[in-house]
ZALOSE-305092 format. One line per 4 residues: number of its first residue (from 1); their letters; for each residue z, x, y of C-alpha. Coordinates in pm, 1 decimal, padded with zeros to 6 digits, always signed. Layout:
NUM) A) Z:X:Y ~ ...
***
This chain:
1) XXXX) -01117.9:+01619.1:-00988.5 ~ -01179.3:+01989.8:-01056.8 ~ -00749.1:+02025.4:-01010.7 ~ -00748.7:+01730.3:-01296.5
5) XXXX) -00975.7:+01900.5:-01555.2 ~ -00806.1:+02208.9:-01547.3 ~ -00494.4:+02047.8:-01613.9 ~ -00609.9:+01877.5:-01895.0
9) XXXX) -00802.1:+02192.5:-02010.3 ~ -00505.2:+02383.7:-02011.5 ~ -00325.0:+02156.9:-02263.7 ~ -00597.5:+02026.4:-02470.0
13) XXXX) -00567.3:+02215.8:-02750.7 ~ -00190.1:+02205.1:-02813.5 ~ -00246.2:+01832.9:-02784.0 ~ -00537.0:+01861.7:-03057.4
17) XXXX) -00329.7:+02063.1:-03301.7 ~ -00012.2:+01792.8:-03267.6 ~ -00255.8:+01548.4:-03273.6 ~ -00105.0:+01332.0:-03007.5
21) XXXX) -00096.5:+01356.3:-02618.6 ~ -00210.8:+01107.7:-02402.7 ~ -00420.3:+01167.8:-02055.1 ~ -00354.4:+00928.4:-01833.0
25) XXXX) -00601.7:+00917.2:-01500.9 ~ -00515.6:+00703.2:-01237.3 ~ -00880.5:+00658.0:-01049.7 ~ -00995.1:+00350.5:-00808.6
29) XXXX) -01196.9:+00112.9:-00818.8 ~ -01475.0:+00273.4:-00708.2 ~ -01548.8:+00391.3:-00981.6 ~ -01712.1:+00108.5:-01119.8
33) XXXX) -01871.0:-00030.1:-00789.8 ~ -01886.2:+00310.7:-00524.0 ~ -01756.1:+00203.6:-00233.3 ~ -02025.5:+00366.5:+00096.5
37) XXXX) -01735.8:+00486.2:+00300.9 ~ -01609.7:+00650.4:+00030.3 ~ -01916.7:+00881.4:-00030.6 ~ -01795.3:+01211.9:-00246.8
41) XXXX) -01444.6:+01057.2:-00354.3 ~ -01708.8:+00820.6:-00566.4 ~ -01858.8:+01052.2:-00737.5 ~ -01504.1:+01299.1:-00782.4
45) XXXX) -01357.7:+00990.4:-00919.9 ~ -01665.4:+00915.4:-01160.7 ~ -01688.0:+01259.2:-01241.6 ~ -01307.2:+01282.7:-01376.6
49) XXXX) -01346.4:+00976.2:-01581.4 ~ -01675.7:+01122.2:-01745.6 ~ -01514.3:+01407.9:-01799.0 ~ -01222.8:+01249.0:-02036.1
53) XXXX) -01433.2:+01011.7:-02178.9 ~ -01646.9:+01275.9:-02270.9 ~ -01293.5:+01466.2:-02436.3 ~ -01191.1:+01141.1:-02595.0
***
């Protein structure tokens, strides 16, 4: 997650002055429905999509 948001950080404004870029995250299901096994990848996983709907 944190290895996600600086990428994204690090390119954000470039993107915002073209006015284009895409971020694509690729996160699992779990996101939606945590998954017990799965414990802190849950909330890492929940955590990055917050985090670029919160950009977007």
């Amino acid at each position: 997650m944190l290895t996600s948001i600086e990428m994204i950080k690090a390119v954000i404004d470039s993107m915002v002055g073209k006015k284009f870029g895409p971020v694509v995250n690729i996160t699992f299901g779990s996101v939606k429905s945590p998954i017990l096994e799965l414990g802190l990848s849950n909330g890492a996983r929940s955590g990055l999509t917050t985090f670029v709907a919160g950009i977007a």
